[in-house]
C-alpha positions in Angstrom: -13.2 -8.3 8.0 -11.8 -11.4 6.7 -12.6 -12.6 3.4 -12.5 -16.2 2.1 -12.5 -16.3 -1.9 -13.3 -19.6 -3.8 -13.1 -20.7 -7.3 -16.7 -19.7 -7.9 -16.0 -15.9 -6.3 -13.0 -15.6 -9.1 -15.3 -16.7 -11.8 -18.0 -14.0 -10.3 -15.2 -11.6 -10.6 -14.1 -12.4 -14.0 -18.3 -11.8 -14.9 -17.9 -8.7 -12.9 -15.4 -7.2 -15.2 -17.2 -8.0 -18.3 -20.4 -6.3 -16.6 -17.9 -3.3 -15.9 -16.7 -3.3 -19.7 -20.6 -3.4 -20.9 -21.6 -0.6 -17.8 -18.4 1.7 -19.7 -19.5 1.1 -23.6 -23.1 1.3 -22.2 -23.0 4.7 -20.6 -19.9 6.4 -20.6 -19.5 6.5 -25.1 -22.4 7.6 -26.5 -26.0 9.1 -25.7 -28.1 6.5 -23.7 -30.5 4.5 -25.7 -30.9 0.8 -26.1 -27.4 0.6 -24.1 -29.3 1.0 -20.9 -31.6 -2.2 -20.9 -29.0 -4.3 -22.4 -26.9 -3.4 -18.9 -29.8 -4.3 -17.2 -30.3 -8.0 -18.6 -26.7 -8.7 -18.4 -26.4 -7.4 -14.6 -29.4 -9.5 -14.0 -28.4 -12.4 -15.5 -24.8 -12.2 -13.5 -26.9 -11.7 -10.4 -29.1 -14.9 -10.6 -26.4 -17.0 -11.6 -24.3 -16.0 -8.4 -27.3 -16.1 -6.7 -28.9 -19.3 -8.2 -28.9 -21.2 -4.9 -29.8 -18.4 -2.7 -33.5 -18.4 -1.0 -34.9 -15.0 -1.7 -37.2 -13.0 0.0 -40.2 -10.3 -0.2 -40.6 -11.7 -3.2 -43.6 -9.7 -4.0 -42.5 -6.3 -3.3 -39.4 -7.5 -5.2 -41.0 -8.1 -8.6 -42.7 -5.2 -8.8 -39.3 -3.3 -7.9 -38.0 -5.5 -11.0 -40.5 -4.8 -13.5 -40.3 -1.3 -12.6 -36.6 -1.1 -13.2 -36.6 -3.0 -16.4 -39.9 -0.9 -17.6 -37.7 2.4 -16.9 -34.7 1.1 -18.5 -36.4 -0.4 -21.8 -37.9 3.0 -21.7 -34.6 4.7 -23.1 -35.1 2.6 -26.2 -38.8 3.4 -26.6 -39.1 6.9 -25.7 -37.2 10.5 -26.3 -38.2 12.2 -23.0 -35.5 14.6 -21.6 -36.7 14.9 -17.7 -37.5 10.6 -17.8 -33.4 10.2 -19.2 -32.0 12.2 -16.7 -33.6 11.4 -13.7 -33.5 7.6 -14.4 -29.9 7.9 -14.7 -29.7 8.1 -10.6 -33.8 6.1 -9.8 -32.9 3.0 -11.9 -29.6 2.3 -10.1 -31.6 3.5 -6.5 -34.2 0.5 -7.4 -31.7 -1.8 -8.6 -29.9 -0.9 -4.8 -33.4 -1.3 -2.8 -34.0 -4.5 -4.8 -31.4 -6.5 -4.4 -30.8 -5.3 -0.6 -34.3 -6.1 -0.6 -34.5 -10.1 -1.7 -31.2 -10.9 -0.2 -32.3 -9.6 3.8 -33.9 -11.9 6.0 -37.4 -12.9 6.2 -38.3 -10.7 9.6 -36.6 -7.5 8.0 -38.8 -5.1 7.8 -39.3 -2.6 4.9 -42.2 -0.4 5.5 -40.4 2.2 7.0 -37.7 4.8 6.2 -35.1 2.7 8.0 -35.1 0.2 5.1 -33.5 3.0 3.1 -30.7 3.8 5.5 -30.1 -0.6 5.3 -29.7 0.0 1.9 -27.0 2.6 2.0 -25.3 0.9 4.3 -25.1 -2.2 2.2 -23.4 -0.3 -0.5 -20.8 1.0 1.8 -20.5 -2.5 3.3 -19.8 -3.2 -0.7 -16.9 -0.9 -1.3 -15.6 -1.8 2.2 -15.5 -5.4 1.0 -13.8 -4.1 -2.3 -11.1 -2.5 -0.4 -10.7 -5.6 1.5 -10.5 -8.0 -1.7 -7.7 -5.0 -3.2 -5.7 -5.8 -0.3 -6.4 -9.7 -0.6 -5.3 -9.5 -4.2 -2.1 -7.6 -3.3 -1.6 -9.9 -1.0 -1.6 -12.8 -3.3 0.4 -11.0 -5.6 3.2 -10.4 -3.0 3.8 -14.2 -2.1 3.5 -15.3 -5.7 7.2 -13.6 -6.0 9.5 -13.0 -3.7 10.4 -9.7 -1.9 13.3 -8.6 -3.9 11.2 -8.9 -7.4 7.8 -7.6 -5.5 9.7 -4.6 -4.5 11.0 -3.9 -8.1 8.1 -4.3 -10.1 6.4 -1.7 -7.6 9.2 0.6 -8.1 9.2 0.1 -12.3 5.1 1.1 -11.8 5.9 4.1 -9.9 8.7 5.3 -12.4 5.9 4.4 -14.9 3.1 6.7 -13.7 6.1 9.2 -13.2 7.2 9.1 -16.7 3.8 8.8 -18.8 3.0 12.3 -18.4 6.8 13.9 -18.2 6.5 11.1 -21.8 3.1 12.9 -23.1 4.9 16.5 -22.8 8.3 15.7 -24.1 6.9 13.8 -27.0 4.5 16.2 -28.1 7.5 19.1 -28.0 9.3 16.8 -30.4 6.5 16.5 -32.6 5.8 20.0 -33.3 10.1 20.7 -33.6 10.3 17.7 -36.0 8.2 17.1 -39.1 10.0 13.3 -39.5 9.7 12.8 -35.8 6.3 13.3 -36.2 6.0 10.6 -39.1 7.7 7.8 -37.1 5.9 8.6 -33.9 2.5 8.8 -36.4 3.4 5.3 -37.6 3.7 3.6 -34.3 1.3 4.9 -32.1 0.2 2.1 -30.2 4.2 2.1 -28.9 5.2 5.9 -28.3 2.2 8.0 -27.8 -0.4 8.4 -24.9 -4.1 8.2 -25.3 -5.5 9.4 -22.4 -9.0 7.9 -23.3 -8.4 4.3 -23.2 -6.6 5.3 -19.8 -9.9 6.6 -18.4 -11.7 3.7 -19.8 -10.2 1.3 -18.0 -10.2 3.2 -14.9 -13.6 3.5 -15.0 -14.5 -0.4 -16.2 -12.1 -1.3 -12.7 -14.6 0.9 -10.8 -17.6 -0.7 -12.2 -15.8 -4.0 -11.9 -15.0 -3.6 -8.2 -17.8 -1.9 -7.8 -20.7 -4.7 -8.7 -18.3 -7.3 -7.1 -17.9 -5.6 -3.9 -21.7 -4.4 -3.5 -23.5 -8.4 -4.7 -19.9 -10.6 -2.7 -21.1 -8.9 0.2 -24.9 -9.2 -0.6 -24.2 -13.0 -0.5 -21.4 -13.4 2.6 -23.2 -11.3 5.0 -26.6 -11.4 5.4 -27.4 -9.2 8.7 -30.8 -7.7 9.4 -31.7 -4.0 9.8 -30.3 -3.1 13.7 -33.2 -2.4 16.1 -32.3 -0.3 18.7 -34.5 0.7 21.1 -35.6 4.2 20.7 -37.7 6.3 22.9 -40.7 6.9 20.6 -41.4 10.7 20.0 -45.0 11.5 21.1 -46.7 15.2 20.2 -49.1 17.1 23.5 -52.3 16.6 22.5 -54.0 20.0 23.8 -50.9 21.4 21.4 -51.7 19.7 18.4 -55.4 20.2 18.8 -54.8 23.9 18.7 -52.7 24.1 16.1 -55.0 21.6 13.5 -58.1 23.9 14.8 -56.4 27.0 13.9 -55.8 25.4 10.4 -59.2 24.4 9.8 -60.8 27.4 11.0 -58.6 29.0 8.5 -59.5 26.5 5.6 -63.0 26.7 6.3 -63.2 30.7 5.8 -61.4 30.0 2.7 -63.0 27.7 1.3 -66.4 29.1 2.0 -65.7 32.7 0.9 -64.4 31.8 -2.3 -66.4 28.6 -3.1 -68.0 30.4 -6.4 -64.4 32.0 -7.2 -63.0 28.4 -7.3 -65.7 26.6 -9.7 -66.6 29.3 -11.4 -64.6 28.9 -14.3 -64.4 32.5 -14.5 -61.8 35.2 -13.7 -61.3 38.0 -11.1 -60.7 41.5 -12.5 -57.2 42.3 -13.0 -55.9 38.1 -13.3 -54.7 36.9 -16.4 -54.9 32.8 -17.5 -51.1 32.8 -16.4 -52.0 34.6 -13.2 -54.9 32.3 -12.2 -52.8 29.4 -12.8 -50.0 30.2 -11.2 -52.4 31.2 -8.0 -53.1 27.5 -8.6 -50.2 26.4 -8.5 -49.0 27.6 -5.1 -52.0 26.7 -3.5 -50.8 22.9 -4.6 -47.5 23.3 -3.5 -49.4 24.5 -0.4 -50.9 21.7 0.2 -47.8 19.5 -0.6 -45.6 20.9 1.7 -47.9 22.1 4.3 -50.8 20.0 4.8 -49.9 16.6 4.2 -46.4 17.1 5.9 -48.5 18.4 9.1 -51.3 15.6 8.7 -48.5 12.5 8.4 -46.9 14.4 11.2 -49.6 14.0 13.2 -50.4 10.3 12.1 -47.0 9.6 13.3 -46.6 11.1 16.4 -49.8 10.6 18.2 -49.1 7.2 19.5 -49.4 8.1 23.3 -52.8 10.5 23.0 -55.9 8.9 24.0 -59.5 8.9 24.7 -61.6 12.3 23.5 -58.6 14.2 22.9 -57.8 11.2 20.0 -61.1 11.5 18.5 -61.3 15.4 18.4 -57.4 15.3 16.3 -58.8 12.7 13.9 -61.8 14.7 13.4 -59.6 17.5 13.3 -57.0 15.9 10.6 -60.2 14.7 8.7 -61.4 18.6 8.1 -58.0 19.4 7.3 -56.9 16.2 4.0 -60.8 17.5 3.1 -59.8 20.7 2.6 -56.3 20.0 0.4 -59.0 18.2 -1.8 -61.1 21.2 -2.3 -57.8 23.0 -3.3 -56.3 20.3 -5.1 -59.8 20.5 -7.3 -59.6 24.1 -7.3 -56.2 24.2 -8.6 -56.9 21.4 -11.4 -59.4 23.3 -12.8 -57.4 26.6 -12.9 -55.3 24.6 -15.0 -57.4 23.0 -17.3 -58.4 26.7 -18.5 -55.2 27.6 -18.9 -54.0 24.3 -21.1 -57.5 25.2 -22.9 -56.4 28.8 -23.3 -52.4 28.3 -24.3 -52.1 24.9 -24.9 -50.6 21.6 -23.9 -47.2 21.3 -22.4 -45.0 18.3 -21.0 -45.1 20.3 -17.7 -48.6 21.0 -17.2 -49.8 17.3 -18.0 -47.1 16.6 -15.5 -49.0 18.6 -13.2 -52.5 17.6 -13.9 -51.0 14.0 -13.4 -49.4 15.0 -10.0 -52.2 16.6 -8.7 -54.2 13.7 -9.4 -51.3 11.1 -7.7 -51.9 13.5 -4.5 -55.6 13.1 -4.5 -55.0 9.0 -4.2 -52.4 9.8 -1.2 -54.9 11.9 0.2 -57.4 9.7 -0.1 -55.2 7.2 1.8 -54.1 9.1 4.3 -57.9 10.5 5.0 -58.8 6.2 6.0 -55.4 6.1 7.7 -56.4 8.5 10.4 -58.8 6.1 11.2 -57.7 2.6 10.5 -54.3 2.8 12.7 -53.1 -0.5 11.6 -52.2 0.6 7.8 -48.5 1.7 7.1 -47.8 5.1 5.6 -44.4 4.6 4.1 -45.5 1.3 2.8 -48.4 2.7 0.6 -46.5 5.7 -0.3 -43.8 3.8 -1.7 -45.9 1.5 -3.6 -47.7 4.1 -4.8 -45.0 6.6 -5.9 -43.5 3.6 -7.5 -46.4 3.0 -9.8 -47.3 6.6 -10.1 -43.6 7.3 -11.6 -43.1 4.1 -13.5 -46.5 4.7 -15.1 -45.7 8.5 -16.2 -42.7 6.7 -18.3 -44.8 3.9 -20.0 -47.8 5.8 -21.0 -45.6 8.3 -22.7 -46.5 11.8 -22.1 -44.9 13.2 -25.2 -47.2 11.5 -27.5 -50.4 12.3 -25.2 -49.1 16.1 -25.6 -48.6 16.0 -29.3 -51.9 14.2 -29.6 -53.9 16.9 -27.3 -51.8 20.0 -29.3 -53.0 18.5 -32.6 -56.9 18.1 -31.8 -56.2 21.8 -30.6 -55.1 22.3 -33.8 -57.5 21.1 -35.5 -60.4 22.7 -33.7 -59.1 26.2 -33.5 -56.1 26.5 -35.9 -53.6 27.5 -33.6 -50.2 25.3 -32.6 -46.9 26.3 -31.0 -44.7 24.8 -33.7 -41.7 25.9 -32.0 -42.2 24.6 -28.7 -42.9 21.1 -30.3 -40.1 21.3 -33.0 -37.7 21.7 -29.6 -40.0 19.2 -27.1 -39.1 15.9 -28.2 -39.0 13.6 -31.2 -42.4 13.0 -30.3 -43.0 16.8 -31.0 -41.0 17.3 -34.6 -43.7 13.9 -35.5 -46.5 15.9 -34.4 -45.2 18.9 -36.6 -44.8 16.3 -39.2 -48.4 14.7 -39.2 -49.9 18.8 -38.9 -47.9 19.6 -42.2 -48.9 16.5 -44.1 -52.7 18.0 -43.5 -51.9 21.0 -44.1 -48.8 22.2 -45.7 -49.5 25.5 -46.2 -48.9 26.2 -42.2 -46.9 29.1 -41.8 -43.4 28.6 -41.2 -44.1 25.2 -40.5 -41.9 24.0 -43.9 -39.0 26.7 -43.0 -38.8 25.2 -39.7 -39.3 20.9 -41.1 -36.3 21.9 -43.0 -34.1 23.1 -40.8 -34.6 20.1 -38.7 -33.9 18.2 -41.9 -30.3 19.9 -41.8 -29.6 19.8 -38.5 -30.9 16.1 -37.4 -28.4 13.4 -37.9 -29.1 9.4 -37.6 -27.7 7.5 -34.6 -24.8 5.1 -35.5 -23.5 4.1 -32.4 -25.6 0.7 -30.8 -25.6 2.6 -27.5 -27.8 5.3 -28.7 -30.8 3.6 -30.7 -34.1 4.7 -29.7 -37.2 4.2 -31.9 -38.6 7.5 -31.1 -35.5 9.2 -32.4 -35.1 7.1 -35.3 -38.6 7.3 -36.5 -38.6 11.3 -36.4 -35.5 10.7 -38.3 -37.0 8.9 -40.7 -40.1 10.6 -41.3 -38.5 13.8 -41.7 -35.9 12.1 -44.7 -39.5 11.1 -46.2 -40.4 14.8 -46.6 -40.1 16.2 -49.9 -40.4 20.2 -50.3 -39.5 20.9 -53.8 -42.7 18.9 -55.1 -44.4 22.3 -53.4 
């Protein structure tokens, strides 16, 4: 690959490198907090300008991948949710790689299907290749700009420098402890004789993020090839196969569904099941359905492009009786653990259940016209969907939905898990807060408040603001126990 680099690309690179130093105070110094969506609108804003002449396209599958990045990434100001900041660390940077690959392919590419994501990936390789490329360009340069004899020395002085720095960082530290007045005169100059392996990492890592973003957006711009089609044999399932199989399934979900009908919408429990027990029961007939059914129904949906006539009709009948049934357990199973959240409680991970279960019901519910409406996509709804399924579980904030459903708990029957909520979230210890304003005479409640008191700190570093954490922070400062 031969590269051609204008005034304009060394400017991009210069950009580049102050994006780098921004992505290395922004994430590799202190806890993520506000850092992350002031990365984003600086990235952004380098992006457009390189890209201000460039004709975009998908432009509205492209918003709402762009809103839905800078919605998770404004989230790590907003909220204080641990499962949101660590998966977000490795989904924002995925949509920020699906978007841009997105708007920057040609018109005709398609992105309904899973081969959009392999494109994607191989746009980021094409990126580091082209940063390898540009290394060797710069080198290059670098080499005619002297001649030989010099360019050969000053490679040979940097390789007796890497040599020496750590042989330097021993020695020198040897002297030190041998020699109290060494130690003053090395003390008073350290930016000349001593080796701070930080700054060293830092700037390795701002030359990755710097060659990094160059590489991936240079290439985004100078190469602009579609998604290869090669002509593949499509796979097609027997039909008298997959007939038998999706009858044997049904016949099976119809017994079971029939038999225990009562057991399911009861409310009630079986001899010998606890709450946990029931809902766990629950729990594996969703993941049941997850893994089982809907895998086996898309399967299906996929793969019988070749069956026709009766044999068609009698599957789609067949795969109709079979999404039915996962509703009747999906139902089932939401109700198992709305007794149990009624019996124990409200948790970040059974609201994250009820939610999911619900998200599966709208799939299902697609998927159920897709076996007869051929024309729709799968993988474009799913993605579209899952997009604004996960997006939305970061903006409505769960934390506070828990708190608030544990505190009209609380208020109805007296009882609150004031540990699990002192060690949930921020969110939580303002819940805990709020309960012991009403009622301070909770039991351990002000033994636990002030341990938090000792043990929180505020945030000083810019990277790490977040309002959640601040205003728990706050709150809790505000509490005064010795007027008790």
């Amino acid at each position: 690959m031969e590269i051609k680099i204008e005034k304009i690309d060394w400017l991009f690179f210069i950009m580049c490198f102050l994006v780098g130093v921004i992505a290395e105070e922004a994430f590799f110094r202190y806890q993520i907090g506000i850092s992350y969506i002031v990365f984003i609108v600086v990235f952004y804003i380098i992006f457009y300008y390189r890209f201000r002449t460039y004709s975009f396209t998908h432009q509205r599958i492209g918003y709402l991948i762009l809103i839905s990045i800078w919605l998770l990434a404004i989230g790590y100001y907003l909220y204080d949710t641990t499962l949101f900041y660590m998966l977000n660390i490795v989904i924002i940077p995925a949509l920020v790689i699906i978007h841009l690959s997105l708007i920057t392919s040609r018109e005709k590419t398609e992105w309904s299907n899973v081969r959009f994501i392999f494109y994607s990936v191989r746009r980021v390789f094409d990126g580091l290749k082209y940063s390898a490329i540009f290394t060797k360009y710069l080198s290059g340069k670098f080499k005619k700009s002297v001649n030989k004899k010099h360019y050969d020395v000053w490679v040979k002085v940097l390789i007796g420098l890497i040599i020496s720095v750590p042989l330097l960082f021993i020695i020198l530290n040897l002297l030190i402890s041998a020699d109290t007045q060494f130690e003053k005169l090395i003390s008073n100059i350290p930016s000349l004789f001593t080796f701070n392996g930080e700054y060293v990492f830092r700037i390795i890592i701002i030359l990755i993020c710097t060659f990094g973003f160059f590489g991936f957006m240079e290439n985004l711009w100078q190469k602009n090839t579609n998604i290869e089609r090669k002509e593949i044999k499509p796979i097609s399932m027997d039909g008298i196969i997959t007939i038998t199989i999706l009858l044997l399934l049904d016949v099976v979900y119809i017994l079971f569904v029939a038999i225990q009908f009562k057991y399911f919408f009861s409310g009630t429990l079986d001899e010998g099941y606890t709450y946990a027990e029931y809902a766990r029961r629950g729990f594996f007939e969703l993941l049941f359905v997850t893994l089982i059914n809907l895998t086996v129904t898309t399967g299906v949906i996929q793969f019988m492009n070749k069956i026709r006539g009766f044999l068609k009709g009698a599957i789609r009948i067949a795969l109709t009786i079979l999404v039915l049934s996962s509703g009747v357990l999906l139902v089932s199973a939401f109700m198992r653990l709305t007794m149990y959240e009624d019996a124990y409680g409200f948790t970040f991970t059974r609201v994250l259940a009820h939610s999911f279960m619900i998200f599966l019901m709208v799939i299902l519910a697609y998927t159920l016209i897709k076996i007869w409406l051929e024309k729709l996509s799968l993988f474009h709804f799913y993605f579209i969907a899952s997009l604004i399924y996960y997006v939305g579980l970061n903006v409505v904030n769960i934390d506070k939905f828990v708190v608030e459903r544990n505190i009209e708990r609380y208020d109805q029957t007296g009882k609150i898990d004031t540990l699990y909520l002192s060690s949930f979230s921020s969110a939580g210890r303002l819940g805990l807060i709020e309960i012991y304003i009403k009622n301070p005479n909770e039991p351990d409640l002000e033994h636990l408040l002030k341990l938090l008191k000792t043990e929180l700190r505020p945030t000083d570093s810019w990277q790490s603001q977040n309002y959640t954490r601040n205003k728990a922070y706050e709150k809790l400062m505000e509490l005064d126990f010795s007027s008790k």
